[in-house]
C-alpha positions in Angstrom: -33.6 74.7 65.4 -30.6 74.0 62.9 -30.9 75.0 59.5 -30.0 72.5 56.5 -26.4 73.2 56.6 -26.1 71.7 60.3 -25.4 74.9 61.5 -27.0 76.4 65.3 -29.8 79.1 65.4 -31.5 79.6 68.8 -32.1 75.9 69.8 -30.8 75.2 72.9 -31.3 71.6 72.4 -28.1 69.3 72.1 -27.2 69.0 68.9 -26.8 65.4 67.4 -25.5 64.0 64.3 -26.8 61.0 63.1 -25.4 59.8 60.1 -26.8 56.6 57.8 -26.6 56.1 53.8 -30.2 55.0 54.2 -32.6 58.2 54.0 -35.7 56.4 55.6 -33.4 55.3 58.8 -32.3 58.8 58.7 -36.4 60.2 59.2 -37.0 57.5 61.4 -34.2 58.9 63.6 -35.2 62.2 63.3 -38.6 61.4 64.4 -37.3 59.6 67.3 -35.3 62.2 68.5 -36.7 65.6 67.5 -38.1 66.0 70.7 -35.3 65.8 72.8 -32.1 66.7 70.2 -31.8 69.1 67.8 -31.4 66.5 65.0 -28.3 66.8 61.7 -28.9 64.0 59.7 -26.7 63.0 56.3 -26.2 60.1 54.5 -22.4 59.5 54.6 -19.1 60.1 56.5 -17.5 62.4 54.3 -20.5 64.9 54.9 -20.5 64.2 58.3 -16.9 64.5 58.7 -17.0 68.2 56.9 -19.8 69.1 59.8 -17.6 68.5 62.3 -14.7 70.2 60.7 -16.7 73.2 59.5 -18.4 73.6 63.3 -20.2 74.5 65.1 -19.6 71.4 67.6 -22.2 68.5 68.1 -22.8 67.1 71.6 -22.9 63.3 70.1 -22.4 61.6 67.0 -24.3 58.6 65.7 -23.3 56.3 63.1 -24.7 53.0 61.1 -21.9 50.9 61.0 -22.0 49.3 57.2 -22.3 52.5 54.5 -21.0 52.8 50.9 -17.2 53.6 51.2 -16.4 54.8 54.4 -17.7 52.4 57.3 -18.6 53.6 60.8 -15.5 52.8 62.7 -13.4 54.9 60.2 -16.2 57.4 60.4 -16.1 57.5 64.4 -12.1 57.6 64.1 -11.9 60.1 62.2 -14.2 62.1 63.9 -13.2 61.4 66.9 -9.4 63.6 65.8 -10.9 66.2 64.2 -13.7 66.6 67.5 -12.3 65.1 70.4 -15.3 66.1 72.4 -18.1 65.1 70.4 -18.9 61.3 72.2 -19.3 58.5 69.6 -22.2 56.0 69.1 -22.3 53.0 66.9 -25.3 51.3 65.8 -24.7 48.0 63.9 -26.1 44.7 63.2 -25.8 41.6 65.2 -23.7 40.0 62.4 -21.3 43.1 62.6 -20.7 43.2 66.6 -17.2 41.2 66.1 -16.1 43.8 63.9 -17.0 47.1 66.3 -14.9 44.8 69.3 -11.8 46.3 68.6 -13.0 50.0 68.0 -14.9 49.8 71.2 -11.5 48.8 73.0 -9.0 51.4 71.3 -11.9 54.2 72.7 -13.5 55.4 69.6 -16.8 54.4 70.9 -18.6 55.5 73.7 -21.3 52.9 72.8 -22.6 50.7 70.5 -26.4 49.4 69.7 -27.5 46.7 68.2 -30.2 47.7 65.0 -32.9 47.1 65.6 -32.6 49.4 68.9 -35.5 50.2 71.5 -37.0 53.9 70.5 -36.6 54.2 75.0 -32.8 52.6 74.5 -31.7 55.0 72.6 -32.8 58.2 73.7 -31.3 56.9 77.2 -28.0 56.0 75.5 -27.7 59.8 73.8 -29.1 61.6 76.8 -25.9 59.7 78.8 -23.7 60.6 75.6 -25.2 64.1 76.0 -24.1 64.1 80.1 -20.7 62.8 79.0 -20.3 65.8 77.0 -21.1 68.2 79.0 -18.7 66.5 82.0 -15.4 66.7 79.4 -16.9 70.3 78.2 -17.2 71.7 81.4 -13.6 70.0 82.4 -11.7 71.4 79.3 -13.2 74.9 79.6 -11.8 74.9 83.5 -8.3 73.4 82.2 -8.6 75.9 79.2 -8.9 79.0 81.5 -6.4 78.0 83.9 -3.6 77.4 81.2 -4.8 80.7 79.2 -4.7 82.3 83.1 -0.8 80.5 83.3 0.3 81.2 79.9 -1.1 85.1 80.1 0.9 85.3 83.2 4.1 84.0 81.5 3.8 86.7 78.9 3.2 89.5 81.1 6.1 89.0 82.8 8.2 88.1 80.3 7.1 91.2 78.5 8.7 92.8 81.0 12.3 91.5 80.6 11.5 92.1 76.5 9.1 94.8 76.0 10.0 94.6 72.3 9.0 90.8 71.4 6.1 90.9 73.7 4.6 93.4 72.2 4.7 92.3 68.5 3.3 89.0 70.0 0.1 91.2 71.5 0.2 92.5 68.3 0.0 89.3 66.3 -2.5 87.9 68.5 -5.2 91.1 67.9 -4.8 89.9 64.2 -5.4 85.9 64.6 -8.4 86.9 66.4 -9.8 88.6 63.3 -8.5 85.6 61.6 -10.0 83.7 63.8 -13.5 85.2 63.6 -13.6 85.2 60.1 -12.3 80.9 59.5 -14.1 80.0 62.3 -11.8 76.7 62.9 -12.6 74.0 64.8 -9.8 74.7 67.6 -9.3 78.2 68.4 -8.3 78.3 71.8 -5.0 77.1 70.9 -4.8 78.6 67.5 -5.2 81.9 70.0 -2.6 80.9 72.3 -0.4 79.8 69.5 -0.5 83.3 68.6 0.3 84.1 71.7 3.0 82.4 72.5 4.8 82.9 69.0 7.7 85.5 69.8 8.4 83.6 72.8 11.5 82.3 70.6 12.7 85.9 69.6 14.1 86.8 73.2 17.2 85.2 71.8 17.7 87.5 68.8 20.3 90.7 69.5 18.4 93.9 69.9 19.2 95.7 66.3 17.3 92.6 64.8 14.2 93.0 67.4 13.8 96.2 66.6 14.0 95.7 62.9 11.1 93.1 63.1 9.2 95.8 65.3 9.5 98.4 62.6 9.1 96.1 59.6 12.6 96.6 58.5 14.2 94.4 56.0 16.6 92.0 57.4 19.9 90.9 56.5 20.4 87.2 55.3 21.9 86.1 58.5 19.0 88.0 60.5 16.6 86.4 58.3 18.3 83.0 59.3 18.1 83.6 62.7 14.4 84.6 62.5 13.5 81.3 60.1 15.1 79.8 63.4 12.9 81.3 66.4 9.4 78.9 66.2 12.2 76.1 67.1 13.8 78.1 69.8 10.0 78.4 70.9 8.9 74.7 70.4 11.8 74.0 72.9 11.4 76.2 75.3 7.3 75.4 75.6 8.2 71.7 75.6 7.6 71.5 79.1 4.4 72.6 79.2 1.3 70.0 79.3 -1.4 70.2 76.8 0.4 72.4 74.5 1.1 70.2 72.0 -1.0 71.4 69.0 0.3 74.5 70.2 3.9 73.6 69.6 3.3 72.3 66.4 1.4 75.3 64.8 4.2 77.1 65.9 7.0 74.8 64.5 5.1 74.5 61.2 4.3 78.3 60.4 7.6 78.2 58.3 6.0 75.9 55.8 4.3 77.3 52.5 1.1 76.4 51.8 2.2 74.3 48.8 4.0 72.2 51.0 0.9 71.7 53.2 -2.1 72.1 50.9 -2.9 68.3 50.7 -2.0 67.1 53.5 -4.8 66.2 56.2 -6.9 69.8 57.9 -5.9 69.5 61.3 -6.1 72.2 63.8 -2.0 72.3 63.7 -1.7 72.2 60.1 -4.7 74.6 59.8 -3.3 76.7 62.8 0.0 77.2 61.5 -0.9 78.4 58.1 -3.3 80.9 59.7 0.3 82.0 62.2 2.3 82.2 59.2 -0.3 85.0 57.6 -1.2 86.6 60.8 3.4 86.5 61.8 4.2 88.2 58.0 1.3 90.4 57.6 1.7 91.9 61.1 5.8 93.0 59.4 4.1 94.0 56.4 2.0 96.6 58.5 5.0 97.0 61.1 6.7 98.5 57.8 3.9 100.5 57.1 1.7 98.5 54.8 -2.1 99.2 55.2 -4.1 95.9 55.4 -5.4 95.7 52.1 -2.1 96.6 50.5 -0.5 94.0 52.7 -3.0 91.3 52.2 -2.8 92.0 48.3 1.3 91.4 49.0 0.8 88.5 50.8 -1.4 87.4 48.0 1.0 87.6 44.9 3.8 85.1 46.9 2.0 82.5 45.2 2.4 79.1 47.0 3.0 80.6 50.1 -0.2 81.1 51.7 -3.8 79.8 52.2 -6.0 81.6 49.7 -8.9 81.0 51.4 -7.5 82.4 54.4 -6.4 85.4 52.9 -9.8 85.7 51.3 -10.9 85.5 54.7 -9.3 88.6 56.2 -9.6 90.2 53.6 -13.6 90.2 53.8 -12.9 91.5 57.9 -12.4 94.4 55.9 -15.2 97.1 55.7 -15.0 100.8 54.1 -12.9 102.8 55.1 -14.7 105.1 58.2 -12.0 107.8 58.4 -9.7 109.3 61.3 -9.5 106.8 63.9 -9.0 109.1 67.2 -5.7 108.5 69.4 -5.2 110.5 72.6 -2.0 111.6 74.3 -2.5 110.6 77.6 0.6 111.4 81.0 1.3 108.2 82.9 -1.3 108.9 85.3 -4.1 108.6 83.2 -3.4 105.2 81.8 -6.3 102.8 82.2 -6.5 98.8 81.7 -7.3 97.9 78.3 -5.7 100.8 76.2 -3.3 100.0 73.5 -0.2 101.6 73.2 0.3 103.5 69.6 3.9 104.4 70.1 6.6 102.8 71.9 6.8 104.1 75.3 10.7 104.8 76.8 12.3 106.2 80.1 14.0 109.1 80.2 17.4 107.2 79.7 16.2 105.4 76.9 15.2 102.1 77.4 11.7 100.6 76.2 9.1 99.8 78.6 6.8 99.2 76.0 6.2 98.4 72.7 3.8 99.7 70.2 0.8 97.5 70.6 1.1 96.7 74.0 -2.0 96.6 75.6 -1.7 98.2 79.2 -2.6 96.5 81.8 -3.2 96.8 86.0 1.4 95.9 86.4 2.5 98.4 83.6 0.4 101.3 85.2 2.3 100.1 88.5 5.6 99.7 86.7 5.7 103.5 85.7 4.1 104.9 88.4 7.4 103.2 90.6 10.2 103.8 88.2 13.8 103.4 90.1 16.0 106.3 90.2 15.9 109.3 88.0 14.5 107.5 85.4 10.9 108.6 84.9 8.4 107.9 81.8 8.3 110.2 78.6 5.3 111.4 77.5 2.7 112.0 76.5 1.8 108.4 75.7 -0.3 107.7 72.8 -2.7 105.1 72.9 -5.9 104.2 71.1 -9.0 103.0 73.3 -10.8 99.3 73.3 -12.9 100.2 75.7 -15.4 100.6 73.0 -15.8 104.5 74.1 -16.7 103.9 77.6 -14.8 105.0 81.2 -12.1 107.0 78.6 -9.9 109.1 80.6 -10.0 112.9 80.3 -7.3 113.4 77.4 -4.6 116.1 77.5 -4.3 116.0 73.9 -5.8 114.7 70.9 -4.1 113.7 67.5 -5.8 111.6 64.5 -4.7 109.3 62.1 -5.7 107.6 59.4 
């Protein structure tokens, strides 16, 4: 079932938008349909166009071509940028077909019927847009995991030659994903990886200057130059990289205030980057010591500078305070995948293996198990759990903070 917002509950139907200014077409639709298609109609392409935008995803979308306003090929075009995956149907008159040629042939459309069309006709037509779907869906997830698989694998081992950037980056990411969860945009996978990715362009900055981002210290002019400068440094370096394109963008455009952007068209990049540039200075803010609140409330009085909405989106992530969260102080051996590093973790010569928020993983417990040398790891190491309390190892010591 859907409720009247469009939105899913437990109906594992595919969901269909029809959209038609004409509110008996509209029933007749839904009565056409119901049976096979969990059914969203509305009764023009601005509200349909917000549906898609707001999510969650519809398998097919169907549109009468001649509305008040917008008509059905600017309806399908648009649609077709803001849900790339949702296959397109057109139904028009006879006296329109000349008109829907040319949308047909620059692949807006999957297809187009002619009103009045067969009840049989067009169930056929959206059970093949449905299959269609489900072909490109099932393609882009496999792509989508291999390239999250690819770039994952690029950041562990560049963490390795920067500890320091990589970890911020792990760090940023944890906080997109509340973003994420609380926006609910239309793209996150590469808003996520956008996140991801973000520090990539900080390896170039000299080490007093990644460790004052680390620590949330405040940076010189010139450092604060070469920082503007990063997202550039990273948009170059990812260049290379198919299907990263939003990607690149959100991180070239994170420098950009929200008055700069605020009318200008939602797309996942210009959405994606003004969610980066919260997530990028509130992670400093709290790096410095900021709690959340206190740093969203900072981020809020820079007026102009960020989404208010999105703020106001975080800011609801945040519950009551449930006092002392527990973090143990753990020896190298007792590391396990999945705990996050608390404290930066050093050698005993100094040098940074990894950085606060670094989340270990399978290559870091073998890293300091087979340190060169005389070096050896200084601990204990304090780390807090997300293994949601289960398979936690035996703790030598326990500390708490607020």
């Amino acid at each position: 079932m859907t409720d009247s917002s469009g939105r899913a509950s437990f109906d594992k139907r595919p969901r269909v938008l029809c959209v038609d200014d004409n509110p008996e077409v509209l029933e007749l639709l839904r009565q056409q349909l119901y049976a096979n298609f969990a059914v969203v109609g509305v009764d023009s392409g601005e509200d349909a166009l917000a549906l898609l935008a707001e999510g969650p995803s519809f398998a097919v979308l169907v549109c009468d071509m001649r509305m008040p306003g917008m008509d059905g090929v600017a309806v399908l075009g648009k649609a077709r940028s803001i849900r790339p995956d949702t296959v397109r149907i057109l139904l028009t008159g006879q006296a329109d077909i000349d008109d829907t040629i040319g949308a047909i042939n620059d692949g807006n459309i999957f297809r187009c019927l002619i009103k009045p069309c067969p009840r049989d006709l067009l169930i056929t037509a959206i059970k093949d847009a449905v299959e269609l779907h489900r072909t490109i869906s099932t393609e882009k997830e496999l792509l989508d995991q291999a390239l999250t698989g690819s770039v994952a694998a690029l950041l562990e081992t560049l963490s390795l030659a920067n500890p320091l950037a990589f970890a911020r980056a792990a760090r940023i990411r944890n906080i997109m994903r509340e973003l994420i969860e609380a926006v609910n945009p239309p793209d996150p996978w590469s808003i996520e990886i956008a996140s991801m990715l973000s520090q990539i362009g900080t390896v170039v900055l000299n080490p007093v200057t990644l460790s004052k981002l680390n620590n949330g210290t405040p940076l010189s002019s010139e450092e604060e130059l070469q920082v503007r400068a990063s997202p550039s440094h990273a948009e170059r370096l990812l260049e290379k990289i198919p299907r990263l394109e939003v990607v690149r963008r959100i991180i070239a455009d994170q420098a950009l205030p929200y008055s700069q952007t605020e009318k200008a068209a939602r797309t996942t990049a210009t959405l994606g980057a003004q969610m980066l540039r919260i997530v990028v200075d509130l992670e400093y803010l709290e790096a410095g010591g900021l709690l959340r609140r206190a740093a969203l409330s900072t981020l809020g009085s820079r007026e102009g500078s960020y989404d208010p909405s999105l703020l106001a989106g975080l800011a609801d992530q945040l519950g009551p305070d449930d006092g002392a969260a527990q973090v143990l102080a753990l020896s190298a051996a007792q590391l396990r995948s999945g705990l996050t590093i608390v404290t930066d973790v050093l050698d005993s010569e100094g040098r940074l293996l990894a950085g606060r928020g670094y989340v270990v993983t399978e290559s870091f417990i073998a890293r300091v198990s087979h340190l060169k040398g005389t070096a050896t790891v200084c601990e204990p190491i304090y780390v807090m759990s997300e293994l949601n309390g289960t398979d936690l190892p035996t703790p030598g010591n326990e500390v708490f903070v607020s």
